[in-house]
PAZAPA-4460 file (N, C-alpha, C; in steps of 0.05 Angstrom, whole numbers, plus 32768, in hexadecimal, padded with zeros to 4 digits):
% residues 209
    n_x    n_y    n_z   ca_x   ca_y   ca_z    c_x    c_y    c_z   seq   type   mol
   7ECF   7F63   7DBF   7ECE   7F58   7DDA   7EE2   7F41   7DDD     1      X     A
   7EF4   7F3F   7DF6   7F03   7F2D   7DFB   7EFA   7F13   7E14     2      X     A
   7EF4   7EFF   7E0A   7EEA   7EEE   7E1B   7EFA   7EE4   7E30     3      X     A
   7F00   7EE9   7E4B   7F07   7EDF   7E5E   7F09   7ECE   7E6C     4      X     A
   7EF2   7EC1   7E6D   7EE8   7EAB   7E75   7EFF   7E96   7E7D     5      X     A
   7F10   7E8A   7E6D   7F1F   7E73   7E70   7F3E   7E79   7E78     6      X     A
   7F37   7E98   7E88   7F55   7E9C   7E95   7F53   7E92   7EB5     7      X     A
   7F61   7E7A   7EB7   7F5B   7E78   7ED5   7F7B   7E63   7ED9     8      X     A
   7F7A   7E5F   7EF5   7F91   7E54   7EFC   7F90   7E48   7F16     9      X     A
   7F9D   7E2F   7F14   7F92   7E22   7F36   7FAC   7E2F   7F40    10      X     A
   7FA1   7E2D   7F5A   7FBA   7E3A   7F73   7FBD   7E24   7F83    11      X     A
   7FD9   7E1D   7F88   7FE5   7E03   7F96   7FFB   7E0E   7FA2    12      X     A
   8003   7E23   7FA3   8017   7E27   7FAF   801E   7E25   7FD4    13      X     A
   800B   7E27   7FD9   800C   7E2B   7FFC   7FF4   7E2E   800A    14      X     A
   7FF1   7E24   8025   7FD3   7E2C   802F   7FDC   7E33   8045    15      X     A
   7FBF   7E3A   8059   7FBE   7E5D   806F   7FB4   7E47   8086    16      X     A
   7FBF   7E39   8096   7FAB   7E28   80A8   7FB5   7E32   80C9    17      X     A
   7F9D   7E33   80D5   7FA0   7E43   80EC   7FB9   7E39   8104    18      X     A
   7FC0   7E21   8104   7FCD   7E1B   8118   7FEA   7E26   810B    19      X     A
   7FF0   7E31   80F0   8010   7E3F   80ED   8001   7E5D   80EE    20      X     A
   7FF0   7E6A   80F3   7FF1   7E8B   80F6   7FF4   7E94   810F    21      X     A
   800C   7EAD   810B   8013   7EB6   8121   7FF7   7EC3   812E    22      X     A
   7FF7   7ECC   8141   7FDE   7ED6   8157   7FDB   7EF4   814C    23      X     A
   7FF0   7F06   813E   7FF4   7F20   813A   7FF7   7F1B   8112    24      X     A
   7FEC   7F31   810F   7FE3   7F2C   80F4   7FFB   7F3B   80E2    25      X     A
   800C   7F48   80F6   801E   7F58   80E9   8035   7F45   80E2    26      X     A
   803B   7F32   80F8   804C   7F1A   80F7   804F   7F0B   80E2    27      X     A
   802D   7F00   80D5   8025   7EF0   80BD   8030   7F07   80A2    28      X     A
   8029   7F25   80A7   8034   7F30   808C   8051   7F30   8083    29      X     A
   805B   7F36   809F   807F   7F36   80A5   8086   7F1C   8090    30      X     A
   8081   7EFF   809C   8082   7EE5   808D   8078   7EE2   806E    31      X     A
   8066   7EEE   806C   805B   7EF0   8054   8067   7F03   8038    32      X     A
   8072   7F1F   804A   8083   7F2C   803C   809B   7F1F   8034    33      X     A
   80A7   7F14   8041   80BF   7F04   803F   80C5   7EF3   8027    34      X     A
   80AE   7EDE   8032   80A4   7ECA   8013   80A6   7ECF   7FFF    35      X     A
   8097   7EF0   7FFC   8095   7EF1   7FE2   80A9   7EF7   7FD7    36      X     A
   80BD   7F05   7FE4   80D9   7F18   7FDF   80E4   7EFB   7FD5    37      X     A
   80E5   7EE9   7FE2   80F2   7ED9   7FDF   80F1   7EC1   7FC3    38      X     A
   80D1   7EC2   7FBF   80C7   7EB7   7FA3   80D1   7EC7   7F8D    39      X     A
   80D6   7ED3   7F95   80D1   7EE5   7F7D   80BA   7EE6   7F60    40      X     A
   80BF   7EF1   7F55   80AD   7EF3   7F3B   8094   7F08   7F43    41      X     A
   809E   7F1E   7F59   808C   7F32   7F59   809E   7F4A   7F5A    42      X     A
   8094   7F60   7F48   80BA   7F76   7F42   80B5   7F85   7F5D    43      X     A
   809E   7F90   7F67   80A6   7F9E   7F76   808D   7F8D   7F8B    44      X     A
   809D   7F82   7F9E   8089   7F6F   7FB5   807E   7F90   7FC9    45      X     A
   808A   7FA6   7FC6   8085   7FB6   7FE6   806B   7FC2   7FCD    46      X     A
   8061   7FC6   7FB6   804C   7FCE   7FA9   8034   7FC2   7FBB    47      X     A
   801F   7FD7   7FBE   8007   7FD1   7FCB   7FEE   7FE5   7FBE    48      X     A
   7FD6   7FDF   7FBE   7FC8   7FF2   7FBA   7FBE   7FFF   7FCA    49      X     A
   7FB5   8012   7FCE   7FAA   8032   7FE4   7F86   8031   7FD1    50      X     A
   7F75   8030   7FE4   7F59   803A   7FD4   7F51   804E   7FEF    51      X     A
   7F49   805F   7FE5   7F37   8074   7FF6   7F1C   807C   7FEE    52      X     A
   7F18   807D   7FF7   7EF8   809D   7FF8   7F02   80B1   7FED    53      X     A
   7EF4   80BB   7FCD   7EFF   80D0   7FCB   7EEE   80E6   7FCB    54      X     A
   7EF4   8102   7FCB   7ED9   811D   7FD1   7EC2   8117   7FBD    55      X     A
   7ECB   8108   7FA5   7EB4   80F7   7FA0   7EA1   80E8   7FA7    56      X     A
   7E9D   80E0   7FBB   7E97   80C0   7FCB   7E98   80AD   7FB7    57      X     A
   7EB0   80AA   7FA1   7EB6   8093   7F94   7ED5   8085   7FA4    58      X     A
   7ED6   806E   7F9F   7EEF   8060   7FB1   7F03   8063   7F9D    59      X     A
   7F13   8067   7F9F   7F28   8066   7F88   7F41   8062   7F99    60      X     A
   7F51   8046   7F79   7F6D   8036   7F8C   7F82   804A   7F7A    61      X     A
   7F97   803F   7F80   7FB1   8046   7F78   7FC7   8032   7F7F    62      X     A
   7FDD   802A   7F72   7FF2   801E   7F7F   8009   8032   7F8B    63      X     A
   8013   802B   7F9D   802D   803B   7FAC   803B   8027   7FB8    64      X     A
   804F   8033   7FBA   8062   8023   7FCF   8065   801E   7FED    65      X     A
   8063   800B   7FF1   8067   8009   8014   8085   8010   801A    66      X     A
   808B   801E   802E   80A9   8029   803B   80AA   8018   8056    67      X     A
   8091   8014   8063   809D   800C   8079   808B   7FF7   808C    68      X     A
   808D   7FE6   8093   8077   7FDE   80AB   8080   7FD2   80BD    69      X     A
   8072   7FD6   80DC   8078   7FC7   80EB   805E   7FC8   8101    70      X     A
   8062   7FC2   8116   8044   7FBC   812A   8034   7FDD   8129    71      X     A
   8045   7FEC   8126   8032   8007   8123   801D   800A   80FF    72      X     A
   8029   7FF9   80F2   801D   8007   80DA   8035   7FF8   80CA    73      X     A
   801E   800A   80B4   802E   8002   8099   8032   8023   8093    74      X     A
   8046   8023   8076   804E   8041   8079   8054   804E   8057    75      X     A
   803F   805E   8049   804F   8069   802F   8051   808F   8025    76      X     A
   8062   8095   8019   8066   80AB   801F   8056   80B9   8005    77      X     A
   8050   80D3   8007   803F   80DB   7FEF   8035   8102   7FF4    78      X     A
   802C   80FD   7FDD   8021   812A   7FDB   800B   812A   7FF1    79      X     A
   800B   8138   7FFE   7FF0   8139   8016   7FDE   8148   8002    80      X     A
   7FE1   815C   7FF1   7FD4   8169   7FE1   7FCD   8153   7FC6    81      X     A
   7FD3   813E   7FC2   7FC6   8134   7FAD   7FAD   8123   7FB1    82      X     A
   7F9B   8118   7F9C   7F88   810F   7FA5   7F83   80FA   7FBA    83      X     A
   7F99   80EB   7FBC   7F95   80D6   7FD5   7F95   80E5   7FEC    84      X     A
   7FAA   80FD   7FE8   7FAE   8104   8005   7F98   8115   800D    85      X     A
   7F87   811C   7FFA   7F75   8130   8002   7F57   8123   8006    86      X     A
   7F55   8105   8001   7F47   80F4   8009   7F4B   80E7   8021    87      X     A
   7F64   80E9   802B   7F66   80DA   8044   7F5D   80F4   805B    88      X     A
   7F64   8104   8053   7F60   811F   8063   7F46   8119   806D    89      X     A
   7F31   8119   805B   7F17   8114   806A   7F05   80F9   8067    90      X     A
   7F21   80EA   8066   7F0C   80D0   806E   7F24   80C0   8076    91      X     A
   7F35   80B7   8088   7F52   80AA   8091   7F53   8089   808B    92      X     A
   7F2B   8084   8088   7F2C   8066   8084   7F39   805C   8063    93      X     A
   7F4D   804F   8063   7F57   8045   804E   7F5E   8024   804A    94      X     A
   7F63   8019   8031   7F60   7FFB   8030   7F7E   7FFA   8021    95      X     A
   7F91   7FEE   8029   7FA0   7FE7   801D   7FA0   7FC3   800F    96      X     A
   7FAF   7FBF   7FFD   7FAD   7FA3   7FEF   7FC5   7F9F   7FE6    97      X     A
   7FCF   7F85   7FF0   7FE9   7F79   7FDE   7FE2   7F62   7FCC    98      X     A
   7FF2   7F5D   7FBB   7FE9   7F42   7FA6   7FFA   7F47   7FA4    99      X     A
   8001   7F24   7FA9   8025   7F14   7FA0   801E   7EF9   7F94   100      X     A
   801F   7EFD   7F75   8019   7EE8   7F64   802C   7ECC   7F5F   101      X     A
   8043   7ED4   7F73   8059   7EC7   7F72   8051   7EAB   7F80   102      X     A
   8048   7EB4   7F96   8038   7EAE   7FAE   8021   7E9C   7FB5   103      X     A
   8012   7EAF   7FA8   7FF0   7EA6   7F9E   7FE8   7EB4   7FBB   104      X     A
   7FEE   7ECA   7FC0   7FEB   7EDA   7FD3   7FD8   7EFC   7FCF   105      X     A
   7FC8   7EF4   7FE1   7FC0   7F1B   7FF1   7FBD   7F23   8002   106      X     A
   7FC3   7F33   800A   7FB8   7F44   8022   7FAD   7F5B   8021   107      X     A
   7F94   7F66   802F   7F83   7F6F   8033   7F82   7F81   8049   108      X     A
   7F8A   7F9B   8050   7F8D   7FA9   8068   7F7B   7FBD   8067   109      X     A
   7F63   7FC0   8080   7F58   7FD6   8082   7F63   7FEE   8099   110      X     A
   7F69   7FFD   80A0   7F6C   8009   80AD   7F74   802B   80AC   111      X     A
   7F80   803B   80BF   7F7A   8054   80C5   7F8F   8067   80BE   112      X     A
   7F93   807A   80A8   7FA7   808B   80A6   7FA7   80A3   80B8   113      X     A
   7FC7   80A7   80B5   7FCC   80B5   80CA   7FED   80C5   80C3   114      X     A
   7FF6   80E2   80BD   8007   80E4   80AC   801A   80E6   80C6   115      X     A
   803B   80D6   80BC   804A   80D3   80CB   8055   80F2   80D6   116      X     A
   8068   80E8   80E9   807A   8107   80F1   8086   810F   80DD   117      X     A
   808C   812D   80E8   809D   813A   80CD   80C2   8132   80D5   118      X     A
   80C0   8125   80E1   80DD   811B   80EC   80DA   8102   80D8   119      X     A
   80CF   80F3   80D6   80CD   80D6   80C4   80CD   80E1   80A6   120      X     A
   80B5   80EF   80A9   80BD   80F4   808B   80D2   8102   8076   121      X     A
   80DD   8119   8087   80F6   8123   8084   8106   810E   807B   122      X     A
   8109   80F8   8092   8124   80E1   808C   811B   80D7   8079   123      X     A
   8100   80CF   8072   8106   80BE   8058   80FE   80C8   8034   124      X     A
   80F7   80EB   8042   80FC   80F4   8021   811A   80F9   801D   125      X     A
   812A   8104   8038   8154   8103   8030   8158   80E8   8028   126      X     A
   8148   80D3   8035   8159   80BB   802A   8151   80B8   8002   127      X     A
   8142   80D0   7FFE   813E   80C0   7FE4   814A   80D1   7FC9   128      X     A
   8154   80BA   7FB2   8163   80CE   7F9D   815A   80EB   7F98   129      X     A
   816A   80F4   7F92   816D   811A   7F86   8157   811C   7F81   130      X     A
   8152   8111   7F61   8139   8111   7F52   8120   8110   7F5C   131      X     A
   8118   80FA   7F6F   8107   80EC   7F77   80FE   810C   7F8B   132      X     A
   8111   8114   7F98   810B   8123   7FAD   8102   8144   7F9A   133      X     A
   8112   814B   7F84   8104   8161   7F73   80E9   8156   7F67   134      X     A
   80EB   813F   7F55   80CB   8135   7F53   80B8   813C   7F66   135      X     A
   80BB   8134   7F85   80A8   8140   7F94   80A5   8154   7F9F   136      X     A
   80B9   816E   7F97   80AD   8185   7F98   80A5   8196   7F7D   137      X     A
   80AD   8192   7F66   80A4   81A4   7F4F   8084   8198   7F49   138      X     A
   807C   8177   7F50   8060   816D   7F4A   8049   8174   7F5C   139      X     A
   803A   8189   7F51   8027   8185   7F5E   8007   8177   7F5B   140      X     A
   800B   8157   7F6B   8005   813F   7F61   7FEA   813F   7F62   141      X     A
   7FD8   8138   7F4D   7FC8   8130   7F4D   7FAD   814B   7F35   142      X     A
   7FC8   8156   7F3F   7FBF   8176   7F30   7FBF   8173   7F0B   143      X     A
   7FAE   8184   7EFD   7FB0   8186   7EE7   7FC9   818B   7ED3   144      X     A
   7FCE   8187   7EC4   7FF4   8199   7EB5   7FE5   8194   7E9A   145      X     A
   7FE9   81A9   7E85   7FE4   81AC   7E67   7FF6   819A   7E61   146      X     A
   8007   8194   7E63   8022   817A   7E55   8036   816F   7E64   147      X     A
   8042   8158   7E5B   8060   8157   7E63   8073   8164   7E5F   148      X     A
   8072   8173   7E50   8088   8186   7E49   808B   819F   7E67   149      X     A
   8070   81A5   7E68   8070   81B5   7E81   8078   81AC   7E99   150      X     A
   8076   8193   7E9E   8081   8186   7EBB   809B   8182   7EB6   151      X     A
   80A7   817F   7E99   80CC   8179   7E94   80D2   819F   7E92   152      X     A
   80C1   81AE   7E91   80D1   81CF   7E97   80C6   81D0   7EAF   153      X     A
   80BD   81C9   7EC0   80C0   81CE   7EDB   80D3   81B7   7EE5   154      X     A
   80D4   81A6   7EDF   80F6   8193   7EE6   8111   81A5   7EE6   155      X     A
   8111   81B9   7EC9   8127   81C2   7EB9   812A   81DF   7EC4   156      X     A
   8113   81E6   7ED6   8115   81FD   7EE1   811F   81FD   7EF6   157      X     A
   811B   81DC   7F07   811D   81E9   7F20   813A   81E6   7F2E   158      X     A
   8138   81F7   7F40   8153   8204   7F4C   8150   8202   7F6D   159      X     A
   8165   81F4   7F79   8164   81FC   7F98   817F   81F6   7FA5   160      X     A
   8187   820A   7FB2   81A7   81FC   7FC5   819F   81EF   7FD6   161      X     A
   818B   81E3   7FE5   8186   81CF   7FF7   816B   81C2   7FE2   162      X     A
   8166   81A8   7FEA   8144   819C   7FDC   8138   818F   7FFC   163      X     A
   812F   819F   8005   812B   8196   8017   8103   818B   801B   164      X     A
   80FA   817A   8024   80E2   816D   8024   80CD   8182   802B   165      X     A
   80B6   8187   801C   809F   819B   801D   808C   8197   802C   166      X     A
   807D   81AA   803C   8076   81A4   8049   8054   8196   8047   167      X     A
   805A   8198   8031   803B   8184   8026   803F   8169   8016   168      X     A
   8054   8160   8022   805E   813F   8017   8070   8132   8032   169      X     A
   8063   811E   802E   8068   810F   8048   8058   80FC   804A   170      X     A
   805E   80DD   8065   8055   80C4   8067   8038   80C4   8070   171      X     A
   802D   80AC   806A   8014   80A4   807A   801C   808D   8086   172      X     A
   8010   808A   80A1   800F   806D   80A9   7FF9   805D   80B5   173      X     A
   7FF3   8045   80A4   7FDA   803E   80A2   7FD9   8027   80B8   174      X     A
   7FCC   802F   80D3   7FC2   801D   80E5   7FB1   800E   80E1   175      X     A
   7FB1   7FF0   80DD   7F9A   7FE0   80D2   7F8C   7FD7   80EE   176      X     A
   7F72   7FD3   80E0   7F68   7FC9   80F9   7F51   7FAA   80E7   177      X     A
   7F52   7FB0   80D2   7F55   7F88   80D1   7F67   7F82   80B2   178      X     A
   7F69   7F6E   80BC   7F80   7F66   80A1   7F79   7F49   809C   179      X     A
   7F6C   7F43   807C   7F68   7F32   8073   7F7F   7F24   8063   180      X     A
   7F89   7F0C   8066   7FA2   7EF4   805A   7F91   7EEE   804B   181      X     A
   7F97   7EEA   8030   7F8D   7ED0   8019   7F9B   7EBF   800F   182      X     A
   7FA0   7EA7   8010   7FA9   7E95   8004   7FA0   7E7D   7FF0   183      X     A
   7FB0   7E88   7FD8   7F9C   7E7E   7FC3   7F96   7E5D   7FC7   184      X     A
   7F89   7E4A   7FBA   7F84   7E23   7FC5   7F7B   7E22   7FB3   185      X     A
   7F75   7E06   7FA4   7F65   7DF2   7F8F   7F4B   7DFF   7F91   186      X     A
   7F40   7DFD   7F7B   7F27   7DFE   7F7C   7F1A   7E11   7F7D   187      X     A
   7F28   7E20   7F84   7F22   7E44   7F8A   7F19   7E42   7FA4   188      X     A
   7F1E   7E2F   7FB4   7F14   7E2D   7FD4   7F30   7E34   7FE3   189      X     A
   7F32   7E55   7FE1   7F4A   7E5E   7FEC   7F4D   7E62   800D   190      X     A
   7F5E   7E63   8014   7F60   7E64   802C   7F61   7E8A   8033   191      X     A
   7F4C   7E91   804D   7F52   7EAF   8051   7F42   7EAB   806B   192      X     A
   7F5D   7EBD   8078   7F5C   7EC0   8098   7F5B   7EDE   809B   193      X     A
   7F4E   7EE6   80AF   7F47   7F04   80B1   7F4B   7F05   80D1   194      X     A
   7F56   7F1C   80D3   7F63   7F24   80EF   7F49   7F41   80F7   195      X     A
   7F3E   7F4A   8107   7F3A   7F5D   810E   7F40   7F6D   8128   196      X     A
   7F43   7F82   8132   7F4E   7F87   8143   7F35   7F95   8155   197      X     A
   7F31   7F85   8166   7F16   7F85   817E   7F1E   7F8D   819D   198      X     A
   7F1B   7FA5   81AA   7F26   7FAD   81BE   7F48   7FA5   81C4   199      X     A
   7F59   7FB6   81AF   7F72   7FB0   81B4   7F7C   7F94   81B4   200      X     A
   7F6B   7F84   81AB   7F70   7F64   81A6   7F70   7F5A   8184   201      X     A
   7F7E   7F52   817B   7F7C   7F41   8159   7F6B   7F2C   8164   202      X     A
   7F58   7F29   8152   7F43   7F11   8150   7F39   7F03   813A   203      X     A
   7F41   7EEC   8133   7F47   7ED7   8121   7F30   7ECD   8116   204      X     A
   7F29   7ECB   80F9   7F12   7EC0   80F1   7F1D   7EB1   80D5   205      X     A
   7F05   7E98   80D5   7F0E   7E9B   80B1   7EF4   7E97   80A1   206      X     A
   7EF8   7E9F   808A   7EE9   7EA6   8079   7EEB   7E99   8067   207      X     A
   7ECA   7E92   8059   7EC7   7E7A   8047   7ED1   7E91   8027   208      X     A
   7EDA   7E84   800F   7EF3   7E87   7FFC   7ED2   7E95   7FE7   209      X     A
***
């Protein structure tokens, strides 16, 4: 057994006080994304985690990449046939999470998947390397394979004069409808503001740490 106990760390880096938050919660992430890009000491800041419902009724996370956000959503691309995607299929409620340790930062997004056009997703599987774009068609993700050897002869097999995007891979975009800010403080008396979205209105609360 490894004792834990005495891993802790005060957070002083920055605090969350209502008279600097924008009114729109997407505004605060925009600023917040920024920061961190800007701190650095996180390799990949657009990393977030995805948890769903799965045909299990167990929750299960994953990390992926964020591609895109703006007042519609946040946005990542993935197998509709693999297990996330076949979790979102019958249950769209999903939680995304960022942690930026650079920062002393999280965020917390609940909200509603919804798989983008096949016009969006087209553009951003062409925008992506060779590889990346045969990776997502010879994998079929989430699925069983006897070895790696079998997934590098289906690499070594495959053959196409166009690679064009399948029709069971493609974006989600996750409309939140509340989004919790954390900001780490002394004492472990952190600062966290929670937005929810109440008849087409964001509505501002905060929450004891």
């Amino acid at each position: 057994m490894k004792d834990l106990s005495n891993y802790r760390k005060s957070y002083e880096k920055s605090s969350l006080v209502e008279n600097a938050i924008p009114s729109h919660p997407i505004e605060l992430f925009a600023k917040w994304f920024l920061e961190a890009e800007e701190q650095g000491g996180t390799g990949e800041v657009n990393a977030m985690t995805v948890s769903t419902i799965g045909q299990d009724g167990f929750p299960k996370s994953r990390v992926v990449l964020l591609k895109e956000f703006s007042l519609d959503g946040f946005v990542f691309y993935t197998n509709y046939q693999s297990e996330k995607g076949r979790a979102i299929e019958l249950n769209p409620n999903v939680c995304l999470s960022f942690f930026w340790p650079a920062v002393e930062r999280q965020v917390i997004i609940k909200g509603i998947a919804a798989k983008t056009s096949a016009a969006e997703s087209d553009a951003y599987f062409n925008s992506r390397p060779e590889g990346s774009r045969i990776g997502a068609i010879i994998s079929d993700q989430s699925s069983e394979i006897p070895s790696r050897a079998e997934l590098e002869r289906k690499l070594t097999e495959f053959s196409a004069a166009t690679i064009n995007r399948p029709d069971h891979w493609g974006g989600y975009r996750i409309t939140p409808v509340q989004m919790e800010f954390w900001q780490g403080r002394p004492n472990r008396l952190h600062d966290r503001i929670r937005f929810t979205l109440t008849d087409n209105r964001w509505e501002q609360s905060r929450l004891q740490p």
